[in-house]
C-alpha positions in Angstrom: -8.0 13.6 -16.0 -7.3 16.3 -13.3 -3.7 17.4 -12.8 -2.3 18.3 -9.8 0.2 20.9 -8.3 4.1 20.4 -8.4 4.5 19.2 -4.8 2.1 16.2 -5.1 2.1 14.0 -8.4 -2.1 13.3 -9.2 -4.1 12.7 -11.9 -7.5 11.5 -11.7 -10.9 12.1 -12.5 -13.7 14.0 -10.7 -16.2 11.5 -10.7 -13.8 7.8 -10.7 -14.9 5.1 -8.0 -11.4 4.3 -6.6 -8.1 6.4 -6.1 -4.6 4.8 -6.1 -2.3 6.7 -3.2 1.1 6.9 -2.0 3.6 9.2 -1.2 7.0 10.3 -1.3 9.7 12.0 0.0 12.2 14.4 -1.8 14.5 11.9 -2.2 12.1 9.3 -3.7 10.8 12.2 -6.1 12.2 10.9 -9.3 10.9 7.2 -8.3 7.5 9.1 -7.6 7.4 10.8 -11.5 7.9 7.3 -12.8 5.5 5.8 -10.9 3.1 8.6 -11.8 3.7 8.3 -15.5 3.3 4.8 -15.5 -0.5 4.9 -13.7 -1.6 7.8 -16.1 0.1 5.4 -19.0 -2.9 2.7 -18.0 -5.4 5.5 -17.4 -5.4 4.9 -13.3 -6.7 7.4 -11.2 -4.1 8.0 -8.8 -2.8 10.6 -6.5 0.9 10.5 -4.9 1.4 12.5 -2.1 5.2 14.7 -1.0 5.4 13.8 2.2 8.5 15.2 4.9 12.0 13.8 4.9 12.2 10.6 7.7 14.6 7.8 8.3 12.7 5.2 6.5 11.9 2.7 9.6 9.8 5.7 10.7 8.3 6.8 7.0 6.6 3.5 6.1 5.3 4.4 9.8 2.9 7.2 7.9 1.8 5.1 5.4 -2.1 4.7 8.0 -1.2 8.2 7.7 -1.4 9.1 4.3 -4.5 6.7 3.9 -6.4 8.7 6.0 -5.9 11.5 4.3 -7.0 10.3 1.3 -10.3 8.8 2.9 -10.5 12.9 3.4 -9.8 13.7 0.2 -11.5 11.4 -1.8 -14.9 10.7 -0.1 -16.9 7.5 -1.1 -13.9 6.1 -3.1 -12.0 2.6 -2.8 -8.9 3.7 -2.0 -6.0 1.6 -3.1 -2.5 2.2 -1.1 0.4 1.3 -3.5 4.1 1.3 -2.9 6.1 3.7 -5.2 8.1 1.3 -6.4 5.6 -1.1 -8.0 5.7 -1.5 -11.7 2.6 -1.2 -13.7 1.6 -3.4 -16.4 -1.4 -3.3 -17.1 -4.9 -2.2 -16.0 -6.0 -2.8 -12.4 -9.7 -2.5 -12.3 -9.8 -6.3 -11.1 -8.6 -5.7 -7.8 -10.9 -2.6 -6.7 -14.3 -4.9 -7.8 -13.3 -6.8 -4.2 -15.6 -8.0 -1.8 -15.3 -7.2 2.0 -14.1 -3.9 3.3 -10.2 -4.9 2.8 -8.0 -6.9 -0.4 -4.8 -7.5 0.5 -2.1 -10.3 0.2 -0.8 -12.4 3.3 2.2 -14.4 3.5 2.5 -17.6 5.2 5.5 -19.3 6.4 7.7 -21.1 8.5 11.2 -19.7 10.1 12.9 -22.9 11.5 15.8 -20.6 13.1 13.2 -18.7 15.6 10.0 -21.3 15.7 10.0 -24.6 17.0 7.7 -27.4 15.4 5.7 -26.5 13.0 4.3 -22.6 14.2 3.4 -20.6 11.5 3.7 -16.6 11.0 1.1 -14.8 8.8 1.8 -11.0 7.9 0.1 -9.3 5.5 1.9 -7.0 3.2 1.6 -3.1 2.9 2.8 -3.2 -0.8 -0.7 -3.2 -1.6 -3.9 -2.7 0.6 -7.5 -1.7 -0.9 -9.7 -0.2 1.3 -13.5 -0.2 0.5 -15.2 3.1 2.2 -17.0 1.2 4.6 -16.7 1.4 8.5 -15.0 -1.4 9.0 -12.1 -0.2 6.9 -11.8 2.4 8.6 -12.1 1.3 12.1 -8.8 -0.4 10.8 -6.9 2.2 9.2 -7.8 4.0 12.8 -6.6 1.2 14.9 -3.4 0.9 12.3 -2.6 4.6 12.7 -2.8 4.0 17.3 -0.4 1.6 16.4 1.8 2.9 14.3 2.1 6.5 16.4 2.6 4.4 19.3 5.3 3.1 17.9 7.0 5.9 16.0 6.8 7.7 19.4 9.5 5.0 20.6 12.4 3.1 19.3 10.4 1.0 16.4 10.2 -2.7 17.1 7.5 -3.5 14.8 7.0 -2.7 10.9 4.2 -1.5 9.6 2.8 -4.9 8.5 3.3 -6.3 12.1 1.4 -3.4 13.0 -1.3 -3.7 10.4 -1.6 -7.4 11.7 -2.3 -6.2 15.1 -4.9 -3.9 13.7 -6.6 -7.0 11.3 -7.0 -9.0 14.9 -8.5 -6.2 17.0 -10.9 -5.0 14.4 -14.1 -7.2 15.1 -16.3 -7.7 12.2 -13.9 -6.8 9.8 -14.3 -8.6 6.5 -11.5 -9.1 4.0 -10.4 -10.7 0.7 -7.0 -12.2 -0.1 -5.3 -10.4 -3.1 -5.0 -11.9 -6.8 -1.0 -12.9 -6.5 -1.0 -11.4 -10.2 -1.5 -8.0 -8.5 0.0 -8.5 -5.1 3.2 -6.5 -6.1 5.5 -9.7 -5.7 9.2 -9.7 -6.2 10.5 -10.7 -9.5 11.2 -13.8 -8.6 8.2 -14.9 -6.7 5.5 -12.9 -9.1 3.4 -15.4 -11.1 2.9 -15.8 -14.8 1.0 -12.6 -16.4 1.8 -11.0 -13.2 0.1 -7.3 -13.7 1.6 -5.6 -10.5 5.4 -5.9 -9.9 7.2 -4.7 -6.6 11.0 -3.7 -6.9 12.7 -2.7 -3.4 13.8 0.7 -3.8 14.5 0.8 -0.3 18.9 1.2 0.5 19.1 3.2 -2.6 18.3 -0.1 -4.8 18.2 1.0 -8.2 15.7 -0.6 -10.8 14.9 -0.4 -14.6 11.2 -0.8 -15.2 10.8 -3.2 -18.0 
């Protein structure tokens, strides 16, 4: 494995097919380490990038950003975007072998407060995206970043994932796979048995003790 410098937290191998990425700011560098120490612990290639201080409405903002640059970086590879504070249990390898140039998990529900009948809302979540390197990933991850420097530019309205919806619906041809719910990086009380991916909302200064 290939170590990198202090600022960003990698570790991966020359010649892997995929790259897990994120990033950080200083005061999420301690989360970072963990979550570093924990992909190296199940051999994943990964590569966790320090990223500016921002008010975090506008930080998740980056995160079409910091794909991008890892499309740079890593030529040719499936990149996987992962949240910092996902808990790793085991291997991954299942959910890079994907089909289509996306994987990613959607929810689907029903808000009887702000819809009437029986309307639906489907947003995809960020927690985990895998990209293929293939055009129409990243005609999306372009169309994601308009979106989200549109909106950073202004006072936000949307998420990322609202965004990233947008993008899925304007990106013809685009061909994707709904994620494994044993790696979607679900809550603790919504993750499935044998759940391999776990998501814990650091997010407010939520403290969490990985199993």
């Amino acid at each position: 494995m290939r170590l990198m410098n202090e600022t960003d937290i990698g570790a991966f191998e020359v010649n892997a097919g995929y790259i897990v990425i994120g990033f950080f700011s200083p005061d999420y560098a301690p989360l970072a380490r963990r979550f570093g120490e924990a992909l190296t612990k199940h051999a994943i290639p990964h590569m966790l990038y320090s990223w500016c201080q921002r008010e975090w409405g506008k930080a998740i903002l980056d995160k079409p950003l910091v794909v991008q640059r890892a499309m740079q970086d890593f030529p040719g590879r499936t990149v996987v975007l992962m949240d910092i504070d996902c808990e790793i249990r085991g291997p991954i390898a299942p959910i890079v072998e994907c089909a289509g140039d996306i994987c990613l998990f959607i929810g689907v529900g029903i808000n009887p407060e702000r819809e009437k009948g029986l309307r639906m809302r489907a947003i995809p979540s960020s927690r985990i995206v895998v990209f293929r390197p293939t055009d129409g990933a990243r005609r999306l991850v372009d169309a994601w970043q308009r979106l989200c420097k549109q909106q950073a530019a202004g006072t936000p309205i949307a998420d990322d994932e609202q965004l990233l919806m947008r993008a899925i619906g304007a990106t013809e041809g685009l061909t994707l796979t709904i994620l494994d719910r044993r790696y979607s990086a679900r809550n603790p009380w919504d993750a499935p048995e044998g759940a391999v991916i776990i998501h814990h909302t650091a997010s407010g200064n939520t403290p969490w003790t990985p199993r």
